[in-house]
N, C-alpha and C positions, 0 to 999 in steps of 0.2 A: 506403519511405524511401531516397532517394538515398544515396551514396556519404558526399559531404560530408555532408549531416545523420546520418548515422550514429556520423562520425568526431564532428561534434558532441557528439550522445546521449554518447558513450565517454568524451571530454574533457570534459563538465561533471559527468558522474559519477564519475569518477575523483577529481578535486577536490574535490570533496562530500567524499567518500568518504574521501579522505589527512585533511582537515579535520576529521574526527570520528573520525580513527582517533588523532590525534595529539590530540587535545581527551580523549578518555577516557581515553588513558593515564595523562596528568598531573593529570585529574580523580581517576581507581582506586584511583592512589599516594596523592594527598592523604586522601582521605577511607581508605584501608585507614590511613593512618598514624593520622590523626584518632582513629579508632575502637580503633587500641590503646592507645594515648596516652593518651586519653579516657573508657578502658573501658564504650565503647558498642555493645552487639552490634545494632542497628539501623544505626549508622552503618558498620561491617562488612557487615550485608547490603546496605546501598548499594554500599560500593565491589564488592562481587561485582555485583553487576547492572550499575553503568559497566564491569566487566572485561569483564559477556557484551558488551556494546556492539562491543568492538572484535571479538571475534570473531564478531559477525553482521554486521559493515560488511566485513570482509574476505569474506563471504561473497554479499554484495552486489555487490562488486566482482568475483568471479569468475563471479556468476549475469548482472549485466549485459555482463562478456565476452562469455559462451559466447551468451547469446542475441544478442549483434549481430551475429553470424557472417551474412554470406550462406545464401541457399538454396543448395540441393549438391542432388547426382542422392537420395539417400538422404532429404533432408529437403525437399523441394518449396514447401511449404511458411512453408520459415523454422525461425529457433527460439525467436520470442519466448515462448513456454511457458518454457522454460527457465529466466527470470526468476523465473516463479511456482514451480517449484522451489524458488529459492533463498530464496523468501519463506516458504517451507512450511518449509523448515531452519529457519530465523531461527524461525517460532512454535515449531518444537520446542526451540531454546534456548531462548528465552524460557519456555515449558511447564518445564523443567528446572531452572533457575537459581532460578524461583520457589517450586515445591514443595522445592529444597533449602532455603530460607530460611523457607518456610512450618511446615516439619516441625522445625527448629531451635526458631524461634521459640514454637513447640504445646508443645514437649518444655519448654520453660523456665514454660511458664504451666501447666500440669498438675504441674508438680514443687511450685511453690506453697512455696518456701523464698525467699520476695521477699526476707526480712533479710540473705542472704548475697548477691543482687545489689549490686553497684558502681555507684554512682550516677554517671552521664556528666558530664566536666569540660566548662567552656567551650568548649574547644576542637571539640567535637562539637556542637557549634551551631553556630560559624562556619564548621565543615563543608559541614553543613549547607545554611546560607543562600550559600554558596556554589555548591554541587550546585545550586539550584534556578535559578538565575539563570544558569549555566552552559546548563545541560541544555533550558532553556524559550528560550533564545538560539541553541543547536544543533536544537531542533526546527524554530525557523521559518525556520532558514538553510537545512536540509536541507529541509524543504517546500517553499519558495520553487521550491528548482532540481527537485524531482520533479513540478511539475506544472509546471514550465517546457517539460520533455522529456516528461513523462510516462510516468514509471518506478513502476512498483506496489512493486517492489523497493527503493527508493530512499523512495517515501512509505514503507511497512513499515520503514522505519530510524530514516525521521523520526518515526514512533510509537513505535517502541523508546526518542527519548530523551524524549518526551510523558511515557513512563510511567515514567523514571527522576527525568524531574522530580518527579511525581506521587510516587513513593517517599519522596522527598528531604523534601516535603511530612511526609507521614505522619512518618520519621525526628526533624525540628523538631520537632514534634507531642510525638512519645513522649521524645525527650531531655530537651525544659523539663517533662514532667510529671514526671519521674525524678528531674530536680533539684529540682523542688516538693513530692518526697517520696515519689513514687507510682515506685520502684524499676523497676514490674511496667509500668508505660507504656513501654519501650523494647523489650520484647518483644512487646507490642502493638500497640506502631509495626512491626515488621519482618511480623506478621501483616500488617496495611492494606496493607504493601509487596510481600504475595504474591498479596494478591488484583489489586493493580493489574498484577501481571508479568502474569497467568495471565488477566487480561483483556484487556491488548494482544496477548497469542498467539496468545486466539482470536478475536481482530478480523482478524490479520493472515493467518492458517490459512484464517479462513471465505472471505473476499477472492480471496486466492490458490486455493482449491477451488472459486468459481465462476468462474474464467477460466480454469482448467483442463478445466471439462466441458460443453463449451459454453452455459454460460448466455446467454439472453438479453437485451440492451440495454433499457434501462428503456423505460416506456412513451413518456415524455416524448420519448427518443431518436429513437424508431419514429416519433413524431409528424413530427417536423423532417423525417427523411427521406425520410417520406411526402410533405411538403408540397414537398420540393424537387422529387420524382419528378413529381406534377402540377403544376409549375409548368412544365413544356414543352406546349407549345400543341397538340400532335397525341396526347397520351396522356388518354386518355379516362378510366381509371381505373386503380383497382390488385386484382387478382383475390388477390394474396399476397405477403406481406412480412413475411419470415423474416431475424432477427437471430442473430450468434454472438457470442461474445469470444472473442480466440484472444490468449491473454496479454494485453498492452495493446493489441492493435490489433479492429476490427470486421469481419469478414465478412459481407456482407448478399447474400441470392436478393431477386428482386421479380419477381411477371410482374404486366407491362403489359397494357392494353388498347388497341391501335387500329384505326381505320377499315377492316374487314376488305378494302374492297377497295383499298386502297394496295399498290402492287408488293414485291416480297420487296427489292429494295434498299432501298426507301423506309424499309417497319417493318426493317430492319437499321439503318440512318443512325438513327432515332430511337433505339433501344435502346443507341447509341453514342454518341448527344449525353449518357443519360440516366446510364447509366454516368460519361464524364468530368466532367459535371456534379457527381456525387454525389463523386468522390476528389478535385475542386476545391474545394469547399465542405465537404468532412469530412473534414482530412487524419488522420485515427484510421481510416477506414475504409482495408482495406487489399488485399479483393477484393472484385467488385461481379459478382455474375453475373442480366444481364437477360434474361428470356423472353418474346416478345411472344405475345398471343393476338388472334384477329381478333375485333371488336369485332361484334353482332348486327344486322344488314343497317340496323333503322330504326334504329340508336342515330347521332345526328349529335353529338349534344354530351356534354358534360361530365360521366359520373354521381359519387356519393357517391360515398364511401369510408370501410372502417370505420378507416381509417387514421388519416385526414386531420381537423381541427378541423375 
């Protein structure tokens, strides 16, 4: 990634990022106030789950700093890992936020004194249906721009508020059954809302741990690349083609097969076309290392590949 698309990456997440830091706080307030007002402890475990918001978007924001950094003598490499870091933090809020809400909620339905719950007032519904329309408006603003740039970080945010909607859901849910009589449905509701945290965390956890140790690009992926690499006239076939994820970006090995007796400049120039070819047509890939092998004296044409369709 050049210099300018860097500064790009930085400047549209950064914005993202002010915009749902400044969205959840005035969401947090509403719904914490809603939910004393209204003595609804479902509509309280919402606004703690919009409060973790802002503190996993500020966490966002300092994980896609540190990873836009140039490479340096120390990091050769880069630091787009660094991102998934910060995704691995955010599942661990999220992991946190929800077994507190979870364990609240446990504690009030084993206690099993529903007559002394406080039935939730109006106002924890228009909370409510507020949260949901809020939060499902910031998840597809923040989706929009993370697969614009293509920030794991950034999607992992936009699922944090997927799952706050999702909460918000459940809270509607357990409020109108409370006021329909069923007391015990608002601590029901804040259960539904722990399973939904403690599901986006480890959506965003699993994610971020396979692009941390190098997993492999889908098969689908390898297909494409294969198909590009035989698509140069003098590469005969593909002996190996080995994929990594290194944060958001792809590392690919591939050795070629050519005409074993073409001079050593020649099969260099092909493994150079084959190379710029593949970081022109995949800008996710972000080093390409080609190995030629010489091809078996009768081989003239074209073989299969378990690559390639």
């Amino acid at each position: 990634m050049n210099t300018s698309g860097k500064n790009d990456f930085t400047k549209i997440a950064n914005r993202v990022s002010f915009v749902s830091i400044i969205g959840n706080v005035i969401l947090s307030v509403l719904k914490l106030l809603a939910g004393i007002i209204a003595h609804s402890s479902a509509m309280i475990s919402d606004a703690i789950h919009s409060a973790s918001d802002v503190f996993s978007t500020i966490i966002v924001i300092i994980g896609i700093k540190v990873s836009s950094k140039e490479s340096d003598k120390e990091h050769p490499y880069g630091h787009e890992r660094l991102e998934c870091v910060a995704a691995l933090v955010l599942a661990m809020v999220l992991f946190i936020t929800g077994l507190g809400i979870g364990a609240g909620a446990w504690r009030n339905i084993l206690q099993g004194n529903y007559e002394t719950l406080e039935v939730p007032g109006v106002l924890a519904l228009a909370a409510a249906v507020l949260s949901i329309l809020s939060k499902e408006a910031m998840f597809w603003y923040t989706r929009f721009y993370a697969k614009r740039i293509d920030s794991s970080a950034l999607m992992a945010d936009a699922w944090h508020h997927r799952s706050d909607a999702f909460s918000s859901v459940g809270a509607l849910i357990g409020i109108a059954g409370a006021r329909l009589g069923y007391p015990i449905m608002d601590s029901i509701a804040s259960l539904v809302i722990f399973v939904f945290i403690i599901k986006a965390g480890y959506d965003i956890f699993k994610d971020a741990v396979d692009k941390m140790v190098d997993h492999s690009c889908d098969e689908e992926t390898e297909r494409k690349l294969a198909a590009c690499v035989m698509e140069h006239k003098d590469v005969l076939g593909i002996d190996l083609l080995q994929t990594r994820m290194f944060g958001n970006k792809w590392y690919v090995d591939v050795e070629i097969s050519v005409d074993g007796s073409f001079t050593l400049q020649r099969a260099h120039q092909i493994a150079e076309d084959v190379h710029n070819r593949m970081e022109e047509k995949f800008p996710k890939v972000k080093h390409i290392m080609v190995h030629v092998n010489p091809a078996e004296i009768h081989k003239t044409e074209k073989g299969s590949s378990k690559y390639a369709d």
